[in-house]
ZADREN-162806 format. One record per atom (N, C-alpha, C): residue in one letter; x, y, z; atom name. Coordinates in pm, 1 decimal. Atoms other than C-alpha are relative to their C-alpha. Layout:
BEGIN
   resn         xx         yy         zz   name
      A          X          Y          Z     CA
...
END
This chain:
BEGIN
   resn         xx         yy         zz   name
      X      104.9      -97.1       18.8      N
      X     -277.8      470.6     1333.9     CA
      X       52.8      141.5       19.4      C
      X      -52.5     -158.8       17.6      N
      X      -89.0      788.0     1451.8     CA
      X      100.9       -3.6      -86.0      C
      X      -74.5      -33.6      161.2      N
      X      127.7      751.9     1161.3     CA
      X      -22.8       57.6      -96.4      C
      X       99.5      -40.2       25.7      N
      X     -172.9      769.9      982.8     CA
      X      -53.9      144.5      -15.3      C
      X       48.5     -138.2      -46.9      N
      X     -273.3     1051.2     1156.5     CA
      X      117.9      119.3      -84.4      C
      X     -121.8      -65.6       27.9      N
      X       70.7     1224.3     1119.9     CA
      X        6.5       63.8     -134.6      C
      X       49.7       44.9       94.7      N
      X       38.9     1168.3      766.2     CA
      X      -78.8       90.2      -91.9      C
      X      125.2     -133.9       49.4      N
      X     -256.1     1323.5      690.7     CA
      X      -56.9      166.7       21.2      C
      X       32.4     -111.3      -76.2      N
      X     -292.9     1606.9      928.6     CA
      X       53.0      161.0     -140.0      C
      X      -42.2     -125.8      121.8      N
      X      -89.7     1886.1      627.1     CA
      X     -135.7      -26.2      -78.5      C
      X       97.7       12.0       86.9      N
      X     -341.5     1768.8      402.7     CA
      X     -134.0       43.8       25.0      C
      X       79.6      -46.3      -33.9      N
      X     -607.9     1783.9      602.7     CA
      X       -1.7      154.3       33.2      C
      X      -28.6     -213.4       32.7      N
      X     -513.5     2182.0      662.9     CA
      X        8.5       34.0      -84.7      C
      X        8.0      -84.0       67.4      N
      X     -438.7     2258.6      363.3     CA
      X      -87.3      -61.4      -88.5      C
      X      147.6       -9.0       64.3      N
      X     -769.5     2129.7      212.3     CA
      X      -82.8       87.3       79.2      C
      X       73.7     -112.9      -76.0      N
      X     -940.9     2310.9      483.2     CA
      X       48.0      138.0        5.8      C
      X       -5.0     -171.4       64.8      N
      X     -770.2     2662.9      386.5     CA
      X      -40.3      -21.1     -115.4      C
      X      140.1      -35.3      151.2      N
      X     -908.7     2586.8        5.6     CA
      X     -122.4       31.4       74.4      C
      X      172.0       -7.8      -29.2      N
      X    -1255.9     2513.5      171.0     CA
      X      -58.6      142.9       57.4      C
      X       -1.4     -140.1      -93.5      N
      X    -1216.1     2821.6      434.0     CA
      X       -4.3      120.7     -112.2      C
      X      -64.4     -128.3       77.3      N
      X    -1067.1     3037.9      132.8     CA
      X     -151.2      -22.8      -64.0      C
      X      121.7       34.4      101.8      N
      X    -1338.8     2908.8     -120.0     CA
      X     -141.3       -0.8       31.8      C
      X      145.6      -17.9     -101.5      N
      X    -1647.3     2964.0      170.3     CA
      X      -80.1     -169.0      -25.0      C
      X       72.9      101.2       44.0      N
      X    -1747.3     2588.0       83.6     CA
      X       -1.5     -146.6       90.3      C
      X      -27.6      137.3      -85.8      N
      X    -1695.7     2375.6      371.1     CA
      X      -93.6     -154.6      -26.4      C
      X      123.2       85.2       68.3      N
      X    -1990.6     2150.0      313.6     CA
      X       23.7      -74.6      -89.4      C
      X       26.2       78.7      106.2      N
      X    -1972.6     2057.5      -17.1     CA
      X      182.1      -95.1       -8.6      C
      X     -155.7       52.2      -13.6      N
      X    -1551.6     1974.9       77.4     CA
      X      -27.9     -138.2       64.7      C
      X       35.5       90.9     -126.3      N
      X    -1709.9     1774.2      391.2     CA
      X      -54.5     -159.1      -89.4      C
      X       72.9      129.6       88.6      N
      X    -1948.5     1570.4      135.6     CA
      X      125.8      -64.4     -107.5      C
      X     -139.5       75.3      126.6      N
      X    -1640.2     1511.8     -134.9     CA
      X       70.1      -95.5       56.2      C
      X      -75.3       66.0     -137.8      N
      X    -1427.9     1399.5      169.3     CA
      X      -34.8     -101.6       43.2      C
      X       86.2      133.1      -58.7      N
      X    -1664.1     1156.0      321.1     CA
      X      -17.5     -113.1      -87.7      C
      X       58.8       98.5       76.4      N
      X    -1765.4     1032.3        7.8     CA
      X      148.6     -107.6      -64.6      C
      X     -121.7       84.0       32.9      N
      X    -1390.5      935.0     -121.8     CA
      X       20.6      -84.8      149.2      C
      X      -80.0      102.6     -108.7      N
      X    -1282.1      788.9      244.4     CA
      X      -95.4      -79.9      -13.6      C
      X      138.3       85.7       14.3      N
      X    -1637.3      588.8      205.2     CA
      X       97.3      -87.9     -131.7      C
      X       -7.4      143.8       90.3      N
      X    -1515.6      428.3      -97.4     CA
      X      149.0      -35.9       11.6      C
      X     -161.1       56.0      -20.2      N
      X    -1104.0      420.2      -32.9     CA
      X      -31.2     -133.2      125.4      C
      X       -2.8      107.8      -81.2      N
      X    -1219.9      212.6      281.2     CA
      X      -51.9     -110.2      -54.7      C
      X       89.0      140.5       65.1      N
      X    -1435.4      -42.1       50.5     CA
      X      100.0     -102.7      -16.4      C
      X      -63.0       92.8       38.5      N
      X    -1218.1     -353.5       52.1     CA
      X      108.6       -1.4     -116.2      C
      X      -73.6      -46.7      117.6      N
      X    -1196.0     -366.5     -300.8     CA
      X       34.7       57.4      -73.0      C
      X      -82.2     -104.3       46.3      N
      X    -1122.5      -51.4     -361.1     CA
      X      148.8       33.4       48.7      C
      X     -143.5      -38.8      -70.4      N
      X     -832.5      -19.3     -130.2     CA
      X      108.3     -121.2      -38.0      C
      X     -127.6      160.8       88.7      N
      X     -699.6     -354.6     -307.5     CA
      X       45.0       75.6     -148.5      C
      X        4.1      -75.9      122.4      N
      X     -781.3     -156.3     -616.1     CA
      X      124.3       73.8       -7.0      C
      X      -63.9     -109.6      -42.6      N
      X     -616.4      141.2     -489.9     CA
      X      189.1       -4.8       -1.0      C
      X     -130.5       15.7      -67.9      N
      X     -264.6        2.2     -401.4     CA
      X       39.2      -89.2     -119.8      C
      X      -39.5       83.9       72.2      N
      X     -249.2     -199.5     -722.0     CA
      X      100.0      101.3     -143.0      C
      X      -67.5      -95.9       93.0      N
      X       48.3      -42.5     -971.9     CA
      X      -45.9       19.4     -178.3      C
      X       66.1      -61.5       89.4      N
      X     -203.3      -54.6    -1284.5     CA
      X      -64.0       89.3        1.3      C
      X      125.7     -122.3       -8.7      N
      X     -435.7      205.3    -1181.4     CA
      X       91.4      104.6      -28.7      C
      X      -92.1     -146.4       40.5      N
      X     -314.8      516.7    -1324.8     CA
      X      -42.2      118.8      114.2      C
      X      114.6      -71.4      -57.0      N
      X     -395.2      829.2    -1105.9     CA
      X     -115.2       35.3      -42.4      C
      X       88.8      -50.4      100.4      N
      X     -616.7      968.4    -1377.8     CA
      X     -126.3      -82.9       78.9      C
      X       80.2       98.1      -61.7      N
      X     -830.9      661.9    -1259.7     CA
      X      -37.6      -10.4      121.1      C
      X       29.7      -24.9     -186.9      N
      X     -804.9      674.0     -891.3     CA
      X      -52.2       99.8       32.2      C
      X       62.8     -144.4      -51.3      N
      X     -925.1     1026.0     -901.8     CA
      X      -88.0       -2.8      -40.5      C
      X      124.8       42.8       35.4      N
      X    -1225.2      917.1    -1150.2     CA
      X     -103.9      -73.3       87.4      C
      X      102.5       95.0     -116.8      N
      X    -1319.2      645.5     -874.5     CA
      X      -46.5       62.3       92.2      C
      X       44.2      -43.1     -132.3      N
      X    -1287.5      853.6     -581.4     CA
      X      -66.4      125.7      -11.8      C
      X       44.3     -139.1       39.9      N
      X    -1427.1     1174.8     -725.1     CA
      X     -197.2        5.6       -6.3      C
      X      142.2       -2.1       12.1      N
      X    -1834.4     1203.4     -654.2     CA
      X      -30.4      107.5      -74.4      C
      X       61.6     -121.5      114.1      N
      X    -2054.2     1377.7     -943.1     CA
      X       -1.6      118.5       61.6      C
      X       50.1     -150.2     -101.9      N
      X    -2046.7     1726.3     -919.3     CA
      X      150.4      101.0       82.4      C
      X     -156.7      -46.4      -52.9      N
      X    -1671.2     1741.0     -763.2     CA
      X       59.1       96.1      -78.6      C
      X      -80.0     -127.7       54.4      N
      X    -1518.1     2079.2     -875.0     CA
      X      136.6      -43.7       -3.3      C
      X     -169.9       37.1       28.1      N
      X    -1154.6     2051.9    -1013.1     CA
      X       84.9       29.0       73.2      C
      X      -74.5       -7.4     -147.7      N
      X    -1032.3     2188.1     -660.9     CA
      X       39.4     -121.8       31.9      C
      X      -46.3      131.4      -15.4      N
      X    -1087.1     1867.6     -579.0     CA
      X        1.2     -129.1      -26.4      C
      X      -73.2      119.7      105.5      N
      X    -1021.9     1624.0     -833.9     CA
      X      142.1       49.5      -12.1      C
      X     -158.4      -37.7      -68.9      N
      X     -660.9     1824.8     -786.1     CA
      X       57.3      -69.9       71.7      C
      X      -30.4       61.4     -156.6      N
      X     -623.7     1738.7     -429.4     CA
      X       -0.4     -152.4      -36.7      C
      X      -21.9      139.3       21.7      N
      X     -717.2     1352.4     -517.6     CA
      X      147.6      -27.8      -78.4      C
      X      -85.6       38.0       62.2      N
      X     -455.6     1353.2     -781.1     CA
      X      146.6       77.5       42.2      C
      X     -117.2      -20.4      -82.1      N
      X     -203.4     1529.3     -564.4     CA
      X       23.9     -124.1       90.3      C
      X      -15.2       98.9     -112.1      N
      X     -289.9     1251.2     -322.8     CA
      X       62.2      -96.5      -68.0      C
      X      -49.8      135.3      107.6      N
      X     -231.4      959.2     -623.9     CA
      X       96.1       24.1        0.3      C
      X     -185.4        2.9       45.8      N
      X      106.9     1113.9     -722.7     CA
      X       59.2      -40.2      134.8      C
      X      -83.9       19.1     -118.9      N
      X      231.5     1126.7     -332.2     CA
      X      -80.5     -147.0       58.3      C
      X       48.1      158.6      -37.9      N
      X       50.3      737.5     -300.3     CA
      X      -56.8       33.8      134.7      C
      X      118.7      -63.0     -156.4      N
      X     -191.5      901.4       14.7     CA
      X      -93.8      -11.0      -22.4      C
      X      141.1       41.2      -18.4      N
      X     -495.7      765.9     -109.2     CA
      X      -59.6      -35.3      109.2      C
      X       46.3      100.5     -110.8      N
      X     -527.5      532.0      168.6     CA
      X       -6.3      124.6       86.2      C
      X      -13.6      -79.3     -123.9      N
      X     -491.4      818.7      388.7     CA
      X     -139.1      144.5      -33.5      C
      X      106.4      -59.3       11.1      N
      X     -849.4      960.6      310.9     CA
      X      -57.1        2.1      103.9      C
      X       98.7      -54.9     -122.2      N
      X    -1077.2      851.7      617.8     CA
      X      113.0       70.4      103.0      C
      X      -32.6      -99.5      -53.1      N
      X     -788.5     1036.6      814.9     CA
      X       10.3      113.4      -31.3      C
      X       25.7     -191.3       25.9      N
      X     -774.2     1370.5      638.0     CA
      X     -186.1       13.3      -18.8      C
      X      121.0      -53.9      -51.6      N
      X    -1167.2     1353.5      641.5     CA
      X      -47.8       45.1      131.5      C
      X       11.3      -53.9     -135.2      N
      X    -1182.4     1324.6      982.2     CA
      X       48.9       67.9       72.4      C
      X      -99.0     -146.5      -53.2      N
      X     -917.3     1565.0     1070.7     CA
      X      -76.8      116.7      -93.3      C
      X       86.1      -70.4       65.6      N
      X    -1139.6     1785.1      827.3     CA
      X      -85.9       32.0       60.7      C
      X      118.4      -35.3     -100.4      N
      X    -1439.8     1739.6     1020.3     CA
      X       30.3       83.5      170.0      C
      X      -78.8      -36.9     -156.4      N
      X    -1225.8     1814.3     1344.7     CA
      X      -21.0      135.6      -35.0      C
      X      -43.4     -207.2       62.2      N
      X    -1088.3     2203.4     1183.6     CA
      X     -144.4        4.3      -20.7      C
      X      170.4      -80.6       63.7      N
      X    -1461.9     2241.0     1013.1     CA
      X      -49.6       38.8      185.5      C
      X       24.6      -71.2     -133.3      N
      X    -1596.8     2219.4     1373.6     CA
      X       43.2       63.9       84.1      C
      X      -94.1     -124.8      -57.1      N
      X    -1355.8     2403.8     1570.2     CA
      X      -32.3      175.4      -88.9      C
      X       36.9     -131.6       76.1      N
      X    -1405.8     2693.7     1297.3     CA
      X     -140.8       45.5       25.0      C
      X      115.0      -47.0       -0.4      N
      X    -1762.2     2692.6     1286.4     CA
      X     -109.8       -9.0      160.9      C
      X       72.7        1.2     -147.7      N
      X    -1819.7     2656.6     1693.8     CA
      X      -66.4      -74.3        0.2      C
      X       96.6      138.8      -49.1      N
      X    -1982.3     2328.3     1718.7     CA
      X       90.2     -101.5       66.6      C
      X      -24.1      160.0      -84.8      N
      X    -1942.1     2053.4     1960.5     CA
      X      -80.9     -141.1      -65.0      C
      X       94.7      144.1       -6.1      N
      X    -2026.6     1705.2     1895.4     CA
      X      -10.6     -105.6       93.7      C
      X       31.9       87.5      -86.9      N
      X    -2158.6     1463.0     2091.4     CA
      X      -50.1      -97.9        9.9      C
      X       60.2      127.6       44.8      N
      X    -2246.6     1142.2     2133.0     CA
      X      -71.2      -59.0      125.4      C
      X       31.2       28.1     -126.5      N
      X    -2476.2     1031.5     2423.1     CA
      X      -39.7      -99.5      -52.3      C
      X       18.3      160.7       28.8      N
      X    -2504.7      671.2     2452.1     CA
      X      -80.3      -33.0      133.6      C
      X       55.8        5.0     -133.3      N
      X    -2782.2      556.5     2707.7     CA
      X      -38.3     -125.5      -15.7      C
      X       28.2      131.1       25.9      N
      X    -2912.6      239.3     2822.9     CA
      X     -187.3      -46.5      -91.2      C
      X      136.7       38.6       83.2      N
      X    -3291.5      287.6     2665.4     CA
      X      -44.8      189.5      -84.7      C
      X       21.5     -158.1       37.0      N
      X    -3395.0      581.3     2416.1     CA
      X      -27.3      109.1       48.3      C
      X       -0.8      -89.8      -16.6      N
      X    -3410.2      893.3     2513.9     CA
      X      -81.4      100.6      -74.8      C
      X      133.0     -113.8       31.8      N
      X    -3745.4     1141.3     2494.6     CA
      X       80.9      125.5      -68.2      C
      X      -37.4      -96.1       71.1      N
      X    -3674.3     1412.5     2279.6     CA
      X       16.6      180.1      114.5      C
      X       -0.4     -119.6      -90.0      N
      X    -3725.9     1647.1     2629.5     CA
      X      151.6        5.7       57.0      C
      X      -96.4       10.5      -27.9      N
      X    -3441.6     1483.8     2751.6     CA
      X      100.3       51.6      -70.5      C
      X     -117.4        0.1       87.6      N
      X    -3200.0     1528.0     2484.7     CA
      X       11.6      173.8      -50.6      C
      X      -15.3     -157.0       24.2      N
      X    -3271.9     1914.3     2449.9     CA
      X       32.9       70.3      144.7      C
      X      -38.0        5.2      -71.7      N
      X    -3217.4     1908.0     2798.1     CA
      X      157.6        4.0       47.9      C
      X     -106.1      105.8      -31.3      N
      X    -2909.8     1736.3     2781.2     CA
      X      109.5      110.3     -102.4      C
      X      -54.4      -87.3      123.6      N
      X    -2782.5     1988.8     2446.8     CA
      X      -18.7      112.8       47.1      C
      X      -28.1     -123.2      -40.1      N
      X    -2870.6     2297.4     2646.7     CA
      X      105.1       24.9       90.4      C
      X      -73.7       -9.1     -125.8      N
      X    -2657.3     2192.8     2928.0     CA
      X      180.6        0.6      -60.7      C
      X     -119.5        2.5      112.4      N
      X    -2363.9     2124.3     2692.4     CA
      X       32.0      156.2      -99.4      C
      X        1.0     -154.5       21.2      N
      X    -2405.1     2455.7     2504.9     CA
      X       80.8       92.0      114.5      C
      X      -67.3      -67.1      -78.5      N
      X    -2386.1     2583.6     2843.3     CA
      X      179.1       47.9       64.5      C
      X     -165.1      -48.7       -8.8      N
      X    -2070.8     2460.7     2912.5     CA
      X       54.6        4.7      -83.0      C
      X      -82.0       46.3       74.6      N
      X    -1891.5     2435.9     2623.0     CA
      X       -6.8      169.0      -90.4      C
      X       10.2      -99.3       28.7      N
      X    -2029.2     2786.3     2518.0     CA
      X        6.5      -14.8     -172.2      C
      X       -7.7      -24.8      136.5      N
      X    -2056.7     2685.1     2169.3     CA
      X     -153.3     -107.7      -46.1      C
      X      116.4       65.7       44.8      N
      X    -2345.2     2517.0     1932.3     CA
      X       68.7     -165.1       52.0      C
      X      -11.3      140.2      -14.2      N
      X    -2388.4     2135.6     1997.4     CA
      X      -79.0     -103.2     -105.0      C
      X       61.8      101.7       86.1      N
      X    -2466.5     1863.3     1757.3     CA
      X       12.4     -137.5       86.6      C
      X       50.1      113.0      -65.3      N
      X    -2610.8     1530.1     1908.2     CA
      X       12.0     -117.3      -78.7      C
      X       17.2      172.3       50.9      N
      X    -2572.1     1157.3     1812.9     CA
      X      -40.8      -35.0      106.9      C
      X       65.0       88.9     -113.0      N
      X    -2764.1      927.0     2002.3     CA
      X      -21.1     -144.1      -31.3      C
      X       20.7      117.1       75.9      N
      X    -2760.3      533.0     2012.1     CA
      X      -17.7      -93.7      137.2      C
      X       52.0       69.5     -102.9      N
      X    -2869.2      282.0     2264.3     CA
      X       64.2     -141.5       71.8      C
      X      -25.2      147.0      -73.9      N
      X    -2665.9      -16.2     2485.6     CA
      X      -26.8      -13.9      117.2      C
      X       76.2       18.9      -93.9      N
      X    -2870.6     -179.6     2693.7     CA
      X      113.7      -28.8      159.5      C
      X      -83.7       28.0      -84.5      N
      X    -2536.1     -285.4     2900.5     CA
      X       53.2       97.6      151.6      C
      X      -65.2      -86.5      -84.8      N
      X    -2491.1       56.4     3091.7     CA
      X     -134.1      -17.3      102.5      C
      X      103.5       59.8      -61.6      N
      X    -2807.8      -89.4     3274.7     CA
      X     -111.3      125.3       35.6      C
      X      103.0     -148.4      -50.9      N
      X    -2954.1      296.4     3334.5     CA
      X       89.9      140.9      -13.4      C
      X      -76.3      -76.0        9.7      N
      X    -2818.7      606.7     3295.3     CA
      X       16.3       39.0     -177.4      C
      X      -75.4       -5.8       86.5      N
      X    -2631.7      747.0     3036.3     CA
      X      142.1       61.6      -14.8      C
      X     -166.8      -66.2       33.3      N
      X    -2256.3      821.3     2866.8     CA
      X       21.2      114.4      -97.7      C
      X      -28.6     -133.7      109.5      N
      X    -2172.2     1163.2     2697.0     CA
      X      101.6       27.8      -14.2      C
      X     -136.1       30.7       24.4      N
      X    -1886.7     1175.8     2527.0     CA
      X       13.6      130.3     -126.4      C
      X       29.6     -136.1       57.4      N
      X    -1809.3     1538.0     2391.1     CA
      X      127.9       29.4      -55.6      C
      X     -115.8      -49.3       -9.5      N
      X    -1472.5     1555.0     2239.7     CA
      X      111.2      -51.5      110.9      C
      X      -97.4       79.9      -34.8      N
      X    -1203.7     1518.8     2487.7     CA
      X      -88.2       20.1      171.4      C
      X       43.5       20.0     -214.9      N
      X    -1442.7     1556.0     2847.8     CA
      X     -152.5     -151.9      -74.3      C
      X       93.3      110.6      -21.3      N
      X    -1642.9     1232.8     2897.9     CA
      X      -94.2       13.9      142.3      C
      X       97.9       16.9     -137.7      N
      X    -1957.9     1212.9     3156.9     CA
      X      -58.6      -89.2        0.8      C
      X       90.3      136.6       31.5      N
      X    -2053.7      873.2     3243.5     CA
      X      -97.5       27.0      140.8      C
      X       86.7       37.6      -96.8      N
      X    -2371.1      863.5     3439.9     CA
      X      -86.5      -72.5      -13.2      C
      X       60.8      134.9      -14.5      N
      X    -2454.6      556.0     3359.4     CA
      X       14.2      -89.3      151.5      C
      X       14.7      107.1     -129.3      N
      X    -2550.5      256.7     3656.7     CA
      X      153.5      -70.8      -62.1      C
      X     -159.5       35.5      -16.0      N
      X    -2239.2       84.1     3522.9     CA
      X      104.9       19.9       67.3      C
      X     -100.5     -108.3      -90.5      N
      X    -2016.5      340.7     3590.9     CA
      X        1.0       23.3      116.5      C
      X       19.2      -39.5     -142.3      N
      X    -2149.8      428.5     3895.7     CA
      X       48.0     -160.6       82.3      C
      X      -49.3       97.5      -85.2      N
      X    -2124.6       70.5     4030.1     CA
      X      113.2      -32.8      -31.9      C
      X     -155.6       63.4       63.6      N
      X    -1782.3       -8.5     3852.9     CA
      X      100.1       90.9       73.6      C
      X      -98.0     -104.3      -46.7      N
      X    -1657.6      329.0     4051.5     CA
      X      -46.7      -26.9      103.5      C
      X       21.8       58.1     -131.8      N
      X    -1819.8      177.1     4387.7     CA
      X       77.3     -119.2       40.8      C
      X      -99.9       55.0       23.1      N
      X    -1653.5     -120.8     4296.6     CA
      X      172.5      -41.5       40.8      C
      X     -138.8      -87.6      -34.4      N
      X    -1321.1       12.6     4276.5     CA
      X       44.4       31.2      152.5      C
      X       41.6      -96.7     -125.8      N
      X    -1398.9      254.6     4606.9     CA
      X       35.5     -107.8       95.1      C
      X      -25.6       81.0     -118.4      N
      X    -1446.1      -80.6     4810.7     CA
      X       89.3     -108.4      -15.1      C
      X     -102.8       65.8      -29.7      N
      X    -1153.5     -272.1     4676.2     CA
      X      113.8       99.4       52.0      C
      X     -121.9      -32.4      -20.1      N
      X     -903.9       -2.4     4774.9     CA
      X      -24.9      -30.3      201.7      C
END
């Protein structure tokens, strides 16, 4: 996977200076998503790796209506250097630079039962606070953390879930 990464990371920059240069992050973000969406489909990525497909073709498949010749380019730069497969990593290294540029955090709070909409603006002001930048929220529900919840912001994690808490009591009274 960090090969992968490795890999992709040029690409992913220098699609994100077109997007940056071209003011169009967005509609890059949707192109992006939508090719790693179908390069990951099974049988496209069987497709993909098979030595009949011409690029011409691979850039027809992965190209959603509407795609400006920026990037039906980029795809068929990718075909010639055989980096198809290496789409959901330059999307998501995409999404990485897009947010960093445009000051957003994301976040993902995972709790053990939904979460009131008081809470969660609660929970996004306090994040703002620290993080001093906008915050975007995902939210999704396992019942396993028994109470509480896990926020997971990038590279700081806050578990205050009952799990956690007893799994770090746990711990505490085996040392």
């Amino acid at each position: 996977m960090s090969q992968a990464l490795t890999l992709a990371r040029p690409y992913a920059r220098a699609v994100f200076a077109i997007a940056r240069d071209e003011g169009k992050f967005a509609p890059w973000s949707d192109a992006l998503g939508f090719a790693a969406r179908v390069a990951t489909d099974p049988q496209v990525a069987s497709l993909l790796g098979n030595p009949g497909l011409t690029d011409a073709d691979a850039v027809t498949l992965l190209s959603p209506d509407g795609a400006g010749q920026t990037f039906r380019d980029f795809l068929a730069l990718l075909a010639d250097n055989r980096r198809l497969a290496l789409l959901p990593e330059i999307a998501g290294l995409f999404e990485e630079l897009r947010a960093d540029a445009e000051r957003v955090v994301k976040a993902r709070v995972t709790s053990a039962a939904a979460l009131p909409a008081g809470e969660l603006d609660t929970i996004k002001a306090a994040l703002k606070k620290r993080f001093g930048r906008e915050v975007e929220i995902e939210t999704s529900v396992d019942e396993a953390l028994i109470g509480g919840a896990v926020i997971d912001a990038g590279d700081v994690v806050i578990d205050g879930s009952l799990r956690g808490k007893l799994s770090r009591l746990q711990s505490a009274l085996a040392q």
